[in-house]
MDTraj code that builds the backbone (N, CA, C; nanometers):
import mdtraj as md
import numpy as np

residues = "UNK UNK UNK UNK UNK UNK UNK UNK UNK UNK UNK UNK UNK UNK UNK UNK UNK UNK UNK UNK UNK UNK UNK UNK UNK UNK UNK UNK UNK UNK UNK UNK UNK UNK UNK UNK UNK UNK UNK UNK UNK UNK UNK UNK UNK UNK UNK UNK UNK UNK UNK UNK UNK UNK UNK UNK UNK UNK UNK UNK UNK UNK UNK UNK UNK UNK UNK UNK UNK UNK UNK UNK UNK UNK UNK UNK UNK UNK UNK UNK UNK UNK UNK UNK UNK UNK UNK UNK UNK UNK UNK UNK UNK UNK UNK UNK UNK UNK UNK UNK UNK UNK UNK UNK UNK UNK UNK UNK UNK UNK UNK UNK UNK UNK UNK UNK UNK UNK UNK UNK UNK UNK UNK UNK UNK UNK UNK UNK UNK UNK UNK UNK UNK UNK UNK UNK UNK UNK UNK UNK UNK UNK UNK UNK UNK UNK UNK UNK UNK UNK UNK UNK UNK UNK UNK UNK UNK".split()
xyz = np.array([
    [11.5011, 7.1413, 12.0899],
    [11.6022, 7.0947, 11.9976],
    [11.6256, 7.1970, 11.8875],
    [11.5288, 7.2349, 11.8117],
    [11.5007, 7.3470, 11.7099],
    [11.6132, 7.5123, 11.7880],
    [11.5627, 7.5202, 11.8997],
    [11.5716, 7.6397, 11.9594],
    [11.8270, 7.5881, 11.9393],
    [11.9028, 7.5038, 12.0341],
    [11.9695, 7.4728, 11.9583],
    [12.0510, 7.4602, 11.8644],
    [11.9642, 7.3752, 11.7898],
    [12.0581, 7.3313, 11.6177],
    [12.0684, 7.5312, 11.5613],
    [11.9114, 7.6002, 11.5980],
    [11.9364, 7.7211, 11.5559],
    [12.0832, 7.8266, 11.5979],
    [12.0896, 7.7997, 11.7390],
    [12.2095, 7.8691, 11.7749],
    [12.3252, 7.8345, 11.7601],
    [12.3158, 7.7036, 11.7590],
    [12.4760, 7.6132, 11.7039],
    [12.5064, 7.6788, 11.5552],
    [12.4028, 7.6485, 11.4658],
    [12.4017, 7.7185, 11.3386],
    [12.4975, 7.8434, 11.3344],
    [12.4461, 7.9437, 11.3724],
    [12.5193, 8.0596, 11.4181],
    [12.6077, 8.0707, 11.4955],
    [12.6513, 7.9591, 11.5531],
    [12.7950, 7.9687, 11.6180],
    [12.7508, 8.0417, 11.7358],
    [12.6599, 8.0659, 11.8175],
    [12.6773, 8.1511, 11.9343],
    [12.6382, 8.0088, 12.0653],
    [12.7263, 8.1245, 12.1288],
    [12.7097, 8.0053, 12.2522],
    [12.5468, 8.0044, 12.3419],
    [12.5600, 7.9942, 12.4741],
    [12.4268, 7.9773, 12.5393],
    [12.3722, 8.1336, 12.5388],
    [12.5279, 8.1889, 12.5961],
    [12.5146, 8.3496, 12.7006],
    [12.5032, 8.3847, 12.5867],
    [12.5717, 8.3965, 12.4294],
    [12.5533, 8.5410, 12.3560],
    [12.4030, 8.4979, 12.3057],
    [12.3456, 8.3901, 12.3111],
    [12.1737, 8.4380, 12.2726],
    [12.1003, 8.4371, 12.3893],
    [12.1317, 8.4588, 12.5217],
    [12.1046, 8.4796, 12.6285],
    [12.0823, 8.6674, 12.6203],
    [12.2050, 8.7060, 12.5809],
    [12.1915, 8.8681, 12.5560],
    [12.1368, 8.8976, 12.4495],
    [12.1218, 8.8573, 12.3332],
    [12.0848, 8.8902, 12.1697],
    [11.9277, 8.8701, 12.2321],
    [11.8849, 8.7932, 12.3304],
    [11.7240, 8.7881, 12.3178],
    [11.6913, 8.8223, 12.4744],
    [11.7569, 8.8700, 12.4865],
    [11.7340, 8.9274, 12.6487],
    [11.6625, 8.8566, 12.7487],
    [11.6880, 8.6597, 12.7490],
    [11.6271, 8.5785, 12.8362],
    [11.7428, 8.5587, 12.9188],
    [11.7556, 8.4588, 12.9996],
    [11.8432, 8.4551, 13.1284],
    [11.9292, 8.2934, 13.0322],
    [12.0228, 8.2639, 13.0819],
    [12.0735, 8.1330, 13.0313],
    [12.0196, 7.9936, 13.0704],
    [11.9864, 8.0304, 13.2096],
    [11.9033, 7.9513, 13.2841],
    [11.8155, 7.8731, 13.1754],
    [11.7070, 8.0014, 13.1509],
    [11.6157, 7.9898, 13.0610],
    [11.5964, 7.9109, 12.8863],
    [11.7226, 8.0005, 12.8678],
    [11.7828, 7.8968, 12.7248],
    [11.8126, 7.7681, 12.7676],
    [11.8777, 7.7249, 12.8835],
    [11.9261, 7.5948, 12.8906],
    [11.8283, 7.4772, 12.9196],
    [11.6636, 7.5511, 12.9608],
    [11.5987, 7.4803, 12.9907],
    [11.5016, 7.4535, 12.8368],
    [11.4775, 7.5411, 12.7486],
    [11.4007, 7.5450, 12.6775],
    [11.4840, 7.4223, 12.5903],
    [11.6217, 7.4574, 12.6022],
    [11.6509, 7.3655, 12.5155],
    [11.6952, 7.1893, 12.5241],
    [11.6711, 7.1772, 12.6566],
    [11.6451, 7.0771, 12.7295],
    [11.5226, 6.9815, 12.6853],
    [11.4131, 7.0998, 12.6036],
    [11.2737, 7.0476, 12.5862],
    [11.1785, 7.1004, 12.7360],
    [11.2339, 7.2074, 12.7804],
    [11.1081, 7.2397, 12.8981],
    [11.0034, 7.3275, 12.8436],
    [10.9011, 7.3905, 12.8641],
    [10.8311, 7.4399, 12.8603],
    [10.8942, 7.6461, 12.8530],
    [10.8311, 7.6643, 12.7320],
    [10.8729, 7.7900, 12.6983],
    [10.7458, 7.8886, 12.6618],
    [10.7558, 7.9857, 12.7783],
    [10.6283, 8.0873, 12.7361],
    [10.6183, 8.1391, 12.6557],
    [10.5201, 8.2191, 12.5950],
    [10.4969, 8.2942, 12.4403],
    [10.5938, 8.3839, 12.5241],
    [10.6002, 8.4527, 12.5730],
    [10.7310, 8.5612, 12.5531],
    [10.8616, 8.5306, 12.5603],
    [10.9024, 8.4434, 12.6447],
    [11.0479, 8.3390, 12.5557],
    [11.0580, 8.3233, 12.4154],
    [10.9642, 8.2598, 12.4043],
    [10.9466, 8.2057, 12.2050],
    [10.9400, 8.3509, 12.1247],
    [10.8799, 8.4274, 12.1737],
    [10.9193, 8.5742, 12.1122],
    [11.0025, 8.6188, 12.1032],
    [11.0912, 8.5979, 12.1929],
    [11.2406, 8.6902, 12.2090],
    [11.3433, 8.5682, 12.1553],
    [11.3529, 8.4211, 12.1297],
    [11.3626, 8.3649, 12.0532],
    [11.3890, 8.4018, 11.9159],
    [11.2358, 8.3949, 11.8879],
    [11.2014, 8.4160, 11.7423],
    [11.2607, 8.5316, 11.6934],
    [11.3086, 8.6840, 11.7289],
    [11.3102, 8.7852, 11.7335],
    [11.4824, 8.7537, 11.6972],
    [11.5071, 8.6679, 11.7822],
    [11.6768, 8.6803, 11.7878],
    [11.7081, 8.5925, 11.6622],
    [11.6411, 8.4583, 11.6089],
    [11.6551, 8.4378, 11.5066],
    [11.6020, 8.4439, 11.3510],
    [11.5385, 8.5486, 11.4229],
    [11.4608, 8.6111, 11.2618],
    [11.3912, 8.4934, 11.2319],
    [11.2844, 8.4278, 11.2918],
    [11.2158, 8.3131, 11.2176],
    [11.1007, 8.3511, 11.3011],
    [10.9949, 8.2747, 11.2425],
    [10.8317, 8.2918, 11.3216],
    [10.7946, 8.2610, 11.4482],
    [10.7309, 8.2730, 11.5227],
    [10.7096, 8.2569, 11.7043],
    [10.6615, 8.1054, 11.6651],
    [10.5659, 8.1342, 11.5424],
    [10.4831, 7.9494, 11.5393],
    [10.5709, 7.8550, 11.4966],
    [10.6971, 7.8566, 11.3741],
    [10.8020, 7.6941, 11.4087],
    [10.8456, 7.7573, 11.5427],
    [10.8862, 7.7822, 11.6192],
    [10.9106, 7.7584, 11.7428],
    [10.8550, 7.6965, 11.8670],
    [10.7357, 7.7230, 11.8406],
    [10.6045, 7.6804, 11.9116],
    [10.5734, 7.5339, 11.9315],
    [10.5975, 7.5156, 11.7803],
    [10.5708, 7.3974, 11.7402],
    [10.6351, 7.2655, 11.7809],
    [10.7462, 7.2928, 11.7217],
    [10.8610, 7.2549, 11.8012],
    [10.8793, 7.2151, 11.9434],
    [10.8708, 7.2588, 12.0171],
    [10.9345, 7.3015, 12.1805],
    [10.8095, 7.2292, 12.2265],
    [10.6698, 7.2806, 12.1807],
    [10.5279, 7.1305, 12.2504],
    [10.5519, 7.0061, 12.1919],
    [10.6486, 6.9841, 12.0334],
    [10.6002, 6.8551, 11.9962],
    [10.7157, 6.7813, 12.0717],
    [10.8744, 6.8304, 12.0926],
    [10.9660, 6.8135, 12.1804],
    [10.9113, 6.7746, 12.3013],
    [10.8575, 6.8403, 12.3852],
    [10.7907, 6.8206, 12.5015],
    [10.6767, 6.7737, 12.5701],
    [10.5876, 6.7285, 12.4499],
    [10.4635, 6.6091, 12.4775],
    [10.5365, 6.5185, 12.3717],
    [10.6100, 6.4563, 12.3425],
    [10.6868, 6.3466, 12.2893],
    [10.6327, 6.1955, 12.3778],
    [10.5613, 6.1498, 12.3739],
    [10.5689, 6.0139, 12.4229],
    [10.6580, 5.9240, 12.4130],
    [10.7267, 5.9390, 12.5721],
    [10.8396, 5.8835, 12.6269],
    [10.7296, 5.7227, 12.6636],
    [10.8342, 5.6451, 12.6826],
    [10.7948, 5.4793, 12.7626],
    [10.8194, 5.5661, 12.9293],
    [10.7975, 5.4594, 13.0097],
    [10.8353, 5.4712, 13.1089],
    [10.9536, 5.4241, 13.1126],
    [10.9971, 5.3535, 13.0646],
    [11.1188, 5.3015, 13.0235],
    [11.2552, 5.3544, 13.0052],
    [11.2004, 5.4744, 12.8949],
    [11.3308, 5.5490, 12.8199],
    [11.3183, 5.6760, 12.9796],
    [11.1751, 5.7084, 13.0320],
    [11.2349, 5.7934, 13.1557],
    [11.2859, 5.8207, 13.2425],
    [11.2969, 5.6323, 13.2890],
    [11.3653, 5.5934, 13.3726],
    [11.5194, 5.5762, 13.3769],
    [11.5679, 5.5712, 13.2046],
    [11.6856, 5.5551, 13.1636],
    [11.7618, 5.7046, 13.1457],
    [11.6403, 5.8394, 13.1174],
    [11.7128, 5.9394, 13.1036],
    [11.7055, 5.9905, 13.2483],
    [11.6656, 5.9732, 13.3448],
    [11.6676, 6.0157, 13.5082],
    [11.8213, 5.9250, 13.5551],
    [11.8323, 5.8057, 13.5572],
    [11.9407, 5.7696, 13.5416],
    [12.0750, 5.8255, 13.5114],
    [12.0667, 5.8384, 13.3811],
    [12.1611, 5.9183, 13.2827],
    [12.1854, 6.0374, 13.3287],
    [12.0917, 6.1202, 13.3978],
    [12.0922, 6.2540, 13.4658],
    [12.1329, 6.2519, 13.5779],
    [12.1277, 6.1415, 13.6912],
    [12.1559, 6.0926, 13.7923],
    [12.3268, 6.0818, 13.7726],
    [12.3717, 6.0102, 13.6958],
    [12.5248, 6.0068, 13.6632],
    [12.5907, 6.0817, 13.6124],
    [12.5382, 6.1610, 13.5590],
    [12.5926, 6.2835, 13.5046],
    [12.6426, 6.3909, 13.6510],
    [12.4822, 6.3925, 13.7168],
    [12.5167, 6.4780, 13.8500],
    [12.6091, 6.4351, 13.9512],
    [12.6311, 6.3294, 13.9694],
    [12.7411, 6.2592, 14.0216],
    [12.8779, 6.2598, 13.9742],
    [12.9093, 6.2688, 13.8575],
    [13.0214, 6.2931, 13.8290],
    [13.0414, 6.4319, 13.8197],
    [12.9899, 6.4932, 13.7772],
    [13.0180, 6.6453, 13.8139],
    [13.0570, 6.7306, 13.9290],
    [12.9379, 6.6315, 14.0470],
    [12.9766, 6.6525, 14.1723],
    [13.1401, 6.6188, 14.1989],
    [13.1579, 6.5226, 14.1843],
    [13.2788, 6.4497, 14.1938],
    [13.3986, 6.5372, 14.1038],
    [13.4153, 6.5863, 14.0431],
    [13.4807, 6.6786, 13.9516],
    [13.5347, 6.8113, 14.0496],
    [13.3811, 6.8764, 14.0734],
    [13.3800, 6.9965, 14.1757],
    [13.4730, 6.9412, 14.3084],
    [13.4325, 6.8335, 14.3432],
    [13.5136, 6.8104, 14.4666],
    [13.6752, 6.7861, 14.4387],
    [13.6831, 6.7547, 14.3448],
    [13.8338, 6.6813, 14.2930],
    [13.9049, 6.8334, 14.2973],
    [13.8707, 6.9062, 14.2290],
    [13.9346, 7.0523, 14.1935],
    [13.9446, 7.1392, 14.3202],
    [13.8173, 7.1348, 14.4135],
    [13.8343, 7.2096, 14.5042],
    [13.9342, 7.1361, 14.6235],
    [13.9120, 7.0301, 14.5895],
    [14.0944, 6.9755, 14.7036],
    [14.1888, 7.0212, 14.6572],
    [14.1952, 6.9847, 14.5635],
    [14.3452, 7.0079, 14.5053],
    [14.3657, 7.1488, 14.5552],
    [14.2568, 7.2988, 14.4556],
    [14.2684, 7.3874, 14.5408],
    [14.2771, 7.4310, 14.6519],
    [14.2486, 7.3893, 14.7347],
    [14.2699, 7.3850, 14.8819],
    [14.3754, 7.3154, 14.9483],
    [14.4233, 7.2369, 14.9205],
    [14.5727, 7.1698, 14.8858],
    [14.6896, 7.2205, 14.9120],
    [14.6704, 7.3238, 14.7575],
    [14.7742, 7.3982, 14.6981],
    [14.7860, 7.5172, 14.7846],
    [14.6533, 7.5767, 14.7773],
    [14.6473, 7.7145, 14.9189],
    [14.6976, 7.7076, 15.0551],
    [14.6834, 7.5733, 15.0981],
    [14.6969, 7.5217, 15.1904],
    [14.8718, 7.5459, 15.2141],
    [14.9199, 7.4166, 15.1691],
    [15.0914, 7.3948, 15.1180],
    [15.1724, 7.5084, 15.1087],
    [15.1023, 7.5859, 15.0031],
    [15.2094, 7.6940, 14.9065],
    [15.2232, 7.7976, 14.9937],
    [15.0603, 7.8593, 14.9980],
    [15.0192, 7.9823, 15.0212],
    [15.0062, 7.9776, 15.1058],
    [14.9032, 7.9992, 15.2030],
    [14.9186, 7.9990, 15.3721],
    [15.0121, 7.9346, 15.4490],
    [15.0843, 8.0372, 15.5213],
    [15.1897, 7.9815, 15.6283],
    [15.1390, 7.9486, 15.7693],
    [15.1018, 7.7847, 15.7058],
    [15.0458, 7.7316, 15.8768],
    [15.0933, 7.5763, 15.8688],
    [15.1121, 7.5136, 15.9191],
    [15.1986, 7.4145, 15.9395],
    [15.0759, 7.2849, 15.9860],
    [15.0131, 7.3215, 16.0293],
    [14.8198, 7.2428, 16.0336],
    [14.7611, 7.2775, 15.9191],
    [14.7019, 7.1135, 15.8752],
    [14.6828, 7.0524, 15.7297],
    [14.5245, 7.1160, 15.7839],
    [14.4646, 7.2045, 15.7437],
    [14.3158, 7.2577, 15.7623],
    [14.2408, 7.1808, 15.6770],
    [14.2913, 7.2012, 15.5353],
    [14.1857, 7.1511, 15.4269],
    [14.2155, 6.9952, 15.3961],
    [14.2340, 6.9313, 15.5285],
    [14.1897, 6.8049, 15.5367],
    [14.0449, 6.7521, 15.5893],
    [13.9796, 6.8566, 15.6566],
    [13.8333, 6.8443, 15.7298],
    [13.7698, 6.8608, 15.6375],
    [13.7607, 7.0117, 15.5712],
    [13.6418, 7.0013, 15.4780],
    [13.6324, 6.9192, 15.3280],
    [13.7812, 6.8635, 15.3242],
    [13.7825, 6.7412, 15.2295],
    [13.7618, 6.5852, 15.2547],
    [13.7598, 6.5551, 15.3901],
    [13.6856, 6.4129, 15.4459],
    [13.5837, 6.4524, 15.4526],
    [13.4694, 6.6089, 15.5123],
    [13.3490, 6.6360, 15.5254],
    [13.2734, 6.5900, 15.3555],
    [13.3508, 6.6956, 15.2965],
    [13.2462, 6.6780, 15.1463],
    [13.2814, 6.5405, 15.0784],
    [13.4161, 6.4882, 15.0853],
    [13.4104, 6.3258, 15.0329],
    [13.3008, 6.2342, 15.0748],
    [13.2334, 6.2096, 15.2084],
    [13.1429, 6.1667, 15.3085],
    [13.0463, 6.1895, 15.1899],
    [13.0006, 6.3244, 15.1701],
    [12.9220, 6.3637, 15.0738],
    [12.9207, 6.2687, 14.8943],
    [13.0142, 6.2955, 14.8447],
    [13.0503, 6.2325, 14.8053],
    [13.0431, 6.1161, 14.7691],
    [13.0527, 6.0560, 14.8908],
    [13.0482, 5.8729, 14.8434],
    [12.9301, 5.8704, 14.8100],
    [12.8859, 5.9158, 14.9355],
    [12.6836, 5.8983, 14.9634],
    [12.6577, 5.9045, 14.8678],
    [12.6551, 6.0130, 14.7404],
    [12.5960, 6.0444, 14.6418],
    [12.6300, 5.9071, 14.5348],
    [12.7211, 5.9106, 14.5362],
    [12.7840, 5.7847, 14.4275],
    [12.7385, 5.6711, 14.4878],
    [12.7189, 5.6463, 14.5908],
    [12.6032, 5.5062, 14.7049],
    [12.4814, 5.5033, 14.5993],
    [12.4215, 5.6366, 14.6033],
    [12.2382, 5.6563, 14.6244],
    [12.2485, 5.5999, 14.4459],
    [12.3549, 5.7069, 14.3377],
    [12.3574, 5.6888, 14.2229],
    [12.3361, 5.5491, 14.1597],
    [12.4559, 5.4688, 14.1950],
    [12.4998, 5.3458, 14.1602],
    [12.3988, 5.2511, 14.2093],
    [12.2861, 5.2791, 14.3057],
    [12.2350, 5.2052, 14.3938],
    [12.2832, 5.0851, 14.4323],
    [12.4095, 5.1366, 14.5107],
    [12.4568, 5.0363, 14.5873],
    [12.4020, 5.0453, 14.7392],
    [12.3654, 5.2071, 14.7549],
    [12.2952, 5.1499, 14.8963],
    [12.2188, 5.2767, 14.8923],
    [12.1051, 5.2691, 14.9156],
    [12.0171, 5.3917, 14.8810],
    [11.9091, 5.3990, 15.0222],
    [11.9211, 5.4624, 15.0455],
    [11.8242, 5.4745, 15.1632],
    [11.6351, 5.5171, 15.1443],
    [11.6390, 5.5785, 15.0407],
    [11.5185, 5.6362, 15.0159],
    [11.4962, 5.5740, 14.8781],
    [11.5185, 5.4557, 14.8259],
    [11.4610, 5.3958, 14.7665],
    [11.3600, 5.4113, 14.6544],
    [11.3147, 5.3069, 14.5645],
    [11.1777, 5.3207, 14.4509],
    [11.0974, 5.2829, 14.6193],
    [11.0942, 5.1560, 14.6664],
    [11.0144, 5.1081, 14.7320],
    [10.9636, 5.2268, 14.8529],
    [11.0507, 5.2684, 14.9111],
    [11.0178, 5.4098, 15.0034],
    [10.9675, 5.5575, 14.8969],
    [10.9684, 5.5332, 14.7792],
    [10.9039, 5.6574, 14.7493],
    [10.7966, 5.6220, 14.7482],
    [10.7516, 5.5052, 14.6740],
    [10.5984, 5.4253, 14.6371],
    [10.5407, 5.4386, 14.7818],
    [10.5620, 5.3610, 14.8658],
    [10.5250, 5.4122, 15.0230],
    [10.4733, 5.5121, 15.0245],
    [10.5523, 5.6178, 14.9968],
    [10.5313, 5.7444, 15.0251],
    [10.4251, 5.8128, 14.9562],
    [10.4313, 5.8192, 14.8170],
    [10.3027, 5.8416, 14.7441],
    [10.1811, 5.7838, 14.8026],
    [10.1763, 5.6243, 14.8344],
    [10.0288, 5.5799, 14.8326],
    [9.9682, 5.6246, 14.9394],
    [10.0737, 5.6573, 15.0906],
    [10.0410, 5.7243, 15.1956],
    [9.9868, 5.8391, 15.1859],
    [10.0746, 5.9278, 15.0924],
    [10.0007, 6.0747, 15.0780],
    [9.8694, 6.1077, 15.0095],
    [9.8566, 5.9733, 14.8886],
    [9.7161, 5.9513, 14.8097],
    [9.6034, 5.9390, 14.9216],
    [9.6439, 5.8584, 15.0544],
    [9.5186, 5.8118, 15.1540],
    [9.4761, 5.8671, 15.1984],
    [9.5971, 5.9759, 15.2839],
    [9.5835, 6.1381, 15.3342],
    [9.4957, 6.2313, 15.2462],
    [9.4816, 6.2254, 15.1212],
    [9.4580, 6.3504, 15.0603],
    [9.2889, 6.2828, 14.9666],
    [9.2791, 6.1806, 15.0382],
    [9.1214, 6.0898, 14.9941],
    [9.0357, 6.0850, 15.1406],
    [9.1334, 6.1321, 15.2426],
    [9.0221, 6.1342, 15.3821],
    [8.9977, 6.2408, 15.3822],
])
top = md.Topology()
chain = top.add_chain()
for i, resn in enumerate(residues, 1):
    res = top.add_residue(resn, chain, resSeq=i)
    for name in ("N", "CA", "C"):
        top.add_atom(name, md.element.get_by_symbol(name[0]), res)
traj = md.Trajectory(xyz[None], top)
């Protein structure tokens, strides 16, 4: 969070303290997520905002051993769950259309092509918005639990 409010501060986006501290964006996007950040991240951090490696430190473990409920984890996996779903759904929306338009405008062929790989990835699609919404989920809480206690039995013989 710290890592952030700091760069918002300064107005820079992900990428220009991606280059100002020579980490990957990847990397920024995770630290600031609350993931786990090595002393040489937090260095090149610290370096880029002229502040100490230790508030950073501090920060980013107390962010990240935060005692969550099971509750609120289940609600932010969720929340992350719908997020990825609509995004998905976004990507697909744009790339029809693009393909559409290429289709129609630009290529002179008179066979609708980018009708396959737009029923293929819709298929996709639903499924995902199925599993999300749990309206029909195939792999389940109950099939993961399965699955764990099976692998616990396996790995106790």
């Amino acid at each position: 969070m710290l890592v952030r409010k700091l760069r918002l501060e300064r107005g820079w986006s992900q990428e220009t303290l991606a280059e100002i501290s020579d980490l990957s964006v990847r990397t920024i996007q995770r630290i600031e997520r609350g993931g786990k950040a090595s002393l040489e991240s937090l260095s090149a951090l610290a370096a880029a905002f002229d502040v100490d490696v230790a508030t950073l430190s501090t920060e980013t473990s107390m962010y990240s051993q935060r005692n969550v409920t099971e509750e609120e984890r289940e609600a932010l996996e969720y929340v992350r769950d719908i997020k990825g779903f609509y995004s998905h759904l976004v990507v697909y929306l744009v790339s029809v259309a693009a393909m559409f338009v290429a289709g129609f405008f630009f290529l002179e062929s008179d066979y609708p092509w980018y009708i396959w790989p737009a029923l293929g990835w819709g298929m996709g699609v639903v499924a995902h918005g199925l599993a999300v919404f749990e309206i029909f989920f195939l792999f389940g809480a109950d099939w993961e639990r399965r699955q764990v206690e099976k692998r616990l039995r396996r790995n106790r013989s």
